[in-house]
C-alpha positions, -999 to 999 in steps of 0.1 A, spaced: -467 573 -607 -466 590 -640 -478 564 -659 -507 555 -640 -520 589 -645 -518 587 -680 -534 553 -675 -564 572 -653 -565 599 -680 -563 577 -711 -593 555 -689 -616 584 -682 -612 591 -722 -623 558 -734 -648 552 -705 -671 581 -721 -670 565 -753 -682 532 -744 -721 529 -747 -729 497 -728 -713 461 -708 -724 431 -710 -721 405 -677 -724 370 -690 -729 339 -672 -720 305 -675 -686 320 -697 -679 301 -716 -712 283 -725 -712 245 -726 -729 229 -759 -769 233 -756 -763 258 -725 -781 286 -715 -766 319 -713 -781 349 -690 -774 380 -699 -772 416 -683 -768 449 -698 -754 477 -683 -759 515 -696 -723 530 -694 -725 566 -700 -752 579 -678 -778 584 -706 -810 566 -718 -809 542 -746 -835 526 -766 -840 492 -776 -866 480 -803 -873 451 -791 -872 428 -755 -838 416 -761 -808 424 -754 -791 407 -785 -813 398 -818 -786 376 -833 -756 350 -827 -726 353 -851 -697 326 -857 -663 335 -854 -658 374 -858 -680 407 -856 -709 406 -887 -693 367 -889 -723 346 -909 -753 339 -882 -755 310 -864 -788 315 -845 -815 341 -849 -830 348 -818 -868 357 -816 -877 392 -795 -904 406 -799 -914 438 -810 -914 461 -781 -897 488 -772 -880 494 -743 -861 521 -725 -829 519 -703 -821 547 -679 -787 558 -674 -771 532 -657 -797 507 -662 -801 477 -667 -815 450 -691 -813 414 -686 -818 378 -714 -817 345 -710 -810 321 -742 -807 289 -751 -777 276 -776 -788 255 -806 -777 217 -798 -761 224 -834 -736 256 -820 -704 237 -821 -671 246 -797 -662 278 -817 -662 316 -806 -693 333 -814 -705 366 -807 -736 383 -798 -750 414 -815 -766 441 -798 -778 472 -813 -793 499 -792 -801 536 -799 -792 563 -779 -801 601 -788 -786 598 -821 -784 570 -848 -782 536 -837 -754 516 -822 -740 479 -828 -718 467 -803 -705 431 -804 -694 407 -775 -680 374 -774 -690 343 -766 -670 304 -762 -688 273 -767 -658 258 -754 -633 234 -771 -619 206 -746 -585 208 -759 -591 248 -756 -572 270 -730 -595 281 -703 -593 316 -686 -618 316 -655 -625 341 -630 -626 340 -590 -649 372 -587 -669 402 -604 -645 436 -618 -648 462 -588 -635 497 -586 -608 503 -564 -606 454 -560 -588 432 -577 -601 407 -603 -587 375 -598 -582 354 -632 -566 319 -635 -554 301 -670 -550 266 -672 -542 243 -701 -530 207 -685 -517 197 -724 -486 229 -720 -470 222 -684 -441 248 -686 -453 265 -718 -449 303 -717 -481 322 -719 -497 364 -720 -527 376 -712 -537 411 -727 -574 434 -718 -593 456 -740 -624 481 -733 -646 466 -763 -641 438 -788 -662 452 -819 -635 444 -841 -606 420 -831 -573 408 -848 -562 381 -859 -533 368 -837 -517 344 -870 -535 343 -900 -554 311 -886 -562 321 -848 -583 357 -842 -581 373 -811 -618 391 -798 -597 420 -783 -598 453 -800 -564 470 -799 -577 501 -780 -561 521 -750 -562 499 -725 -550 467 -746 -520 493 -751 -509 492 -711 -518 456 -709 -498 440 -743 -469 438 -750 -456 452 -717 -483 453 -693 -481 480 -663 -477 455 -638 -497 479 -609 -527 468 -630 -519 440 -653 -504 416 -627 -491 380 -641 -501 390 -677 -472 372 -690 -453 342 -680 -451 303 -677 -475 275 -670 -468 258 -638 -461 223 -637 -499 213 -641 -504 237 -668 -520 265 -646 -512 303 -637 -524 330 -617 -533 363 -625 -552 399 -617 -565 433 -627 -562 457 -596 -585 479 -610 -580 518 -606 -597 535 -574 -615 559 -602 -655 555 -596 -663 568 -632 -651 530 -644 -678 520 -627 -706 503 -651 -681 505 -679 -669 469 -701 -638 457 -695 -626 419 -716 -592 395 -709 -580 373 -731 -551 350 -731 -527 332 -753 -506 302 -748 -473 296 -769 -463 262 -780 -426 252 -785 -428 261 -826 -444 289 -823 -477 281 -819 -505 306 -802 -532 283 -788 -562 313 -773 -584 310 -740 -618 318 -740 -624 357 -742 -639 371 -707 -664 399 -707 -670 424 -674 -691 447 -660 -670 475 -640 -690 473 -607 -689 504 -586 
């Protein structure tokens, strides 16, 4: 009981630091797909954004990562309440590869701007996939499920984060979107299992697992980001990564 007020208090910290959340849908994109977007304001304050977009560029591989497709807002600007919303459809480039690729949004709120970076999966085949069953609810539980048919019986761990502007890299060949922030702290490397449920474990015979958030009955999570990503383990060692998930806390 302890711990999951720390958890609540260490929460409420990060949740006031967090500008905006990004809902993205289909996740992961297929080739030539179009993604929509929505913005949510997270702190109860108004931002600005210069132009109709919600994201001016699309980056390969990491945050500030070279840019794989420029996207063409125009010159407007617009204002979210606290809150808010803001919403963008966009078509991938037939040339956007199966990579990870993320999406640049800058906003301003009463002070300098902001740049906040979300992922994206134009996903690999061969690639892990971590889908979800519903939306991230205060007081619910998200249901999550990893599958990867080539690892029957492979052990694999799942891990959350509240914002991925930075990431890791997992080996020196595979980077993780997740930034290593509070909550990645109660979810890796020993998840608190009243809200990281399944994080860690073994494929089922088919390659598959099941997992969940029970998110915290605490309404100021609500319209805050929350991301899951997962990691499967070959036999010598190997780390093969699932697409990363974004969320929007609903209330």
């Amino acid at each position: 009981m302890k711990r999951c007020a720390v958890v609540l208090c260490v929460l409420s910290s990060a949740v006031f630091s967090q500008g905006v959340a990004l809902q993205m849908s289909p996740d992961p994109l297929p080739v030539g797909g179009t993604l929509s977007v929505t913005l949510t304001e997270s702190n109860g304050v108004n931002i600005t954004f210069l132009t109709s977009c919600v994201f001016t560029s699309v980056h390969a591989g990491a945050p500030s990562g070279p840019v794989a497709s420029s996207v063409f807002c125009a010159q407007a600007l617009s204002t979210v309440g606290p809150n808010g919303t803001h919403a963008q459809t966009w078509t991938a480039p037939t040339s956007m590869g199966p990579g990870l690729y993320y999406l640049k949004v800058v906003y301003r709120p009463a002070g300098p701007p902001i740049t906040e970076w979300f992922p994206i999966t134009i996903l690999d085949p061969a690639q892990p996939l971590l889908s979800a069953a519903n939306n991230a609810q205060v007081g619910q539980t998200l249901l999550l499920s990893l599958t990867d048919p080539a690892s029957p019986g492979g052990g694999y761990l799942c891990a959350g984060s509240i914002t991925t502007n930075q990431g890791f890299n997992a080996t020196p060949t595979v980077f993780c979107s997740l930034d290593m922030d509070s909550v990645f702290a109660f979810s890796y490397p020993s998840p608190l299992t009243s809200v990281f449920s399944g994080f860690q474990g073994v494929l089922d015979g088919n390659g598959g697992a099941g997992l969940a958030v029970h998110c915290p009955n605490f309404p100021p999570l609500a319209n805050t980001p929350f991301h899951v990503q997962g990691a499967v383990l070959g036999p010598a060692g190997q780390v093969a990564l699932t697409n990363p998930l974004s969320f929007t806390i609903m209330p």
